[in-house]
N, C-alpha and C positions, 0 to 999 in steps of 0.2 A: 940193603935188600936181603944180605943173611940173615939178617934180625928177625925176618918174618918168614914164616914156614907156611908156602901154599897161599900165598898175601891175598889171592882174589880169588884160586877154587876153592879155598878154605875156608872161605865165607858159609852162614850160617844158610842152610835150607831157605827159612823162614827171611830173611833178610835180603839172598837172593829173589825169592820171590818176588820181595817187596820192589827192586833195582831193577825189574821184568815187567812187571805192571805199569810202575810208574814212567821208567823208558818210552812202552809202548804207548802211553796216553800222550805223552810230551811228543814224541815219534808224529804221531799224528795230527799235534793242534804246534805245530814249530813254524817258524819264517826261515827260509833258507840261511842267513845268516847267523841263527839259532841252532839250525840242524848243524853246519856246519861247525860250531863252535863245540857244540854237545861230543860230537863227531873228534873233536881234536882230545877232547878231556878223556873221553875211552881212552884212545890210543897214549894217553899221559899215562894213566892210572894202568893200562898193560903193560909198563916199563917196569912193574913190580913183580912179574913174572910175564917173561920174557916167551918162555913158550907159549902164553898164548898168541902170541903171532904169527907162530906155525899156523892153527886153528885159522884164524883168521884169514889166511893167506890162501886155506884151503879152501877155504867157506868161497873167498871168492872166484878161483880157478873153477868151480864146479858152476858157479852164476854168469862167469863170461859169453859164453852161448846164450843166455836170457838178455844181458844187457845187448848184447851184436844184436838180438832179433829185435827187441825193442828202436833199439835207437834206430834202425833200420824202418820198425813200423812209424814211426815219428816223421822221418825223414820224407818218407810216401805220400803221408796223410797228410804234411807240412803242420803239423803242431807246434805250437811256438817254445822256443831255444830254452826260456826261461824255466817254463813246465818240465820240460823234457830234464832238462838239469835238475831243478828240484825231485822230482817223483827219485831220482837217479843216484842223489844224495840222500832222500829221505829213505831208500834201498838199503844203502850201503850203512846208513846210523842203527837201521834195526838189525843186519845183521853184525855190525859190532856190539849192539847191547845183548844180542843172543850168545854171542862170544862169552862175551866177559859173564854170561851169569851160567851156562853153559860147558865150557871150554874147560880141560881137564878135570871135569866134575865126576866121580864112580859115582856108579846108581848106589853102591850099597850104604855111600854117606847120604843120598837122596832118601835110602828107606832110614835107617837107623834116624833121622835128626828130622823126621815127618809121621813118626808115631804117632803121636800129638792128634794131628788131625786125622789119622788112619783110623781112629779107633771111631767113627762114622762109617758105616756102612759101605753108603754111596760113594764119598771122599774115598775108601779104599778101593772099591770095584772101578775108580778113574786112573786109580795109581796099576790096579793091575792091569788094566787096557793096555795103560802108558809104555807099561815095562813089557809087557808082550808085545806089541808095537815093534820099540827098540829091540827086540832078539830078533822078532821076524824080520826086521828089515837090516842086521848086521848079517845075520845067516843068509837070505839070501844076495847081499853084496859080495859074499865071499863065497858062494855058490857058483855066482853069475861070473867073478875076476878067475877061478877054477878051472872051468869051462871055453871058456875066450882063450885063456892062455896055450889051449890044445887045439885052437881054431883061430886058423889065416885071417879068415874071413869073419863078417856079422853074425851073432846068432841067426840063425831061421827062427819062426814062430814057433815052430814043432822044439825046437833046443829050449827056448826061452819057457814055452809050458812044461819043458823036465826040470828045468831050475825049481817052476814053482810048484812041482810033484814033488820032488826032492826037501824041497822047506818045509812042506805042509805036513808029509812026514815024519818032520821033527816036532810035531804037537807037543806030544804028550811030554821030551823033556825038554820042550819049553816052559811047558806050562808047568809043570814040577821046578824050574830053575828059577820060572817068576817066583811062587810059593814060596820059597828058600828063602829068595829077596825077600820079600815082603816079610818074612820071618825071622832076619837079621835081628841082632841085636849085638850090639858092640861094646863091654864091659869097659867098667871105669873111662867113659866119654869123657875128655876134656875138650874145651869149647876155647877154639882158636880168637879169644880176644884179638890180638892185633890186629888180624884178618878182619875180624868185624871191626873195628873199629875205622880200618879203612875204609869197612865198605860204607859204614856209616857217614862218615867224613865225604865219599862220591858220590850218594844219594842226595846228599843238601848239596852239593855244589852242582850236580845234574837238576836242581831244581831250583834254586838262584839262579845258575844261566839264562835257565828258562823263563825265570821273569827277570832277567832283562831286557 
């Protein structure tokens, strides 16, 4: 495992993409003993960097209150056991494949190694959406964790619309910090072979599985 530097967020932009797309098509046309197999090769191929497990672990701490309400709305409605487990599993393989393509990734390898396609107009006004998005929504989680931490109690409405007075605020150097991004450029780029070539190596066996 020291042999590889970054073995699975080192992977290439483009490559990822490709482990994302394809995930999610397979995600959706899978047999539960499919999902579940798929399911296991993730969590194989994250023994190659261990911290994404952290990631992982987080992803699902924050989905427990979804899965309690669900299985709960299931349990009501008497939806049958099988269903209920698959959709539950099919959950849990999408947000492992968001993980692994994801999970300690910096945006600034996201712009530098997506020029390529940036230099399209449109393709870049998706990329700055995207990256404005992510600020807006790390600023105010660390606005909102601020605020709580100097309160007992729930936000009120009234606290929760200063949060988002307080973010909106920060427009302008957002939108200047996306700009920056999107203006990365990172000399003398070498390209994490290893890393891709595992990722290569997980793509065809995430799609063998799949047909078997």
């Amino acid at each position: 495992m020291k042999l590889l530097n970054h073995p699975v967020s080192g992977q290439h932009f483009y490559l990822k993409s490709a482990v994302f797309l394809t995930g999610l098509v397979i995600g959706l046309d899978s047999s539960l003993r499919q999902l579940l197999i798929q399911l296991v090769l993730i969590l194989v191929i994250l023994v190659f960097e261990p911290k994404l497990y952290l990631s992982l672990l987080n992803a699902l701490k924050k989905l427990l209150p979804f899965f309690a309400g669900y299985w709960v709305f299931a349990t009501l409605f008497a939806q049958e056991f099988l269903t209920t487990v698959f959709f539950s599993v099919q959950i849990l393989y999408l947000i492992a494949v968001t993980v692994y393509v994801l999970g300690n990734v910096k945006l600034e390898q996201i712009s530098n190694q997506s020029r390529g396609i940036r230099k399209w107009k449109p393709v870049n006004s998706c990329f700055y959406y995207l990256f404005t998005t992510v600020f807006f929504t790390r600023l105010f989680f660390t606005e909102y964790k601020n605020i709580k931490l100097t309160k007992k109690n729930n936000l009120s409405l009234a606290q929760l619309f200063a949060v988002l007075e307080n973010v909106y605020s920060m427009s302008p150097q957002i939108s200047n910090s996306v700009t920056n991004l999107l203006n990365f450029e990172e000399d003398n780029v070498t390209s994490n072979r290893k890393a891709n070539y595992l990722g290569v190596f997980f793509l065809a066996l995430l799609i063998i599985v799949h047909g078997i």
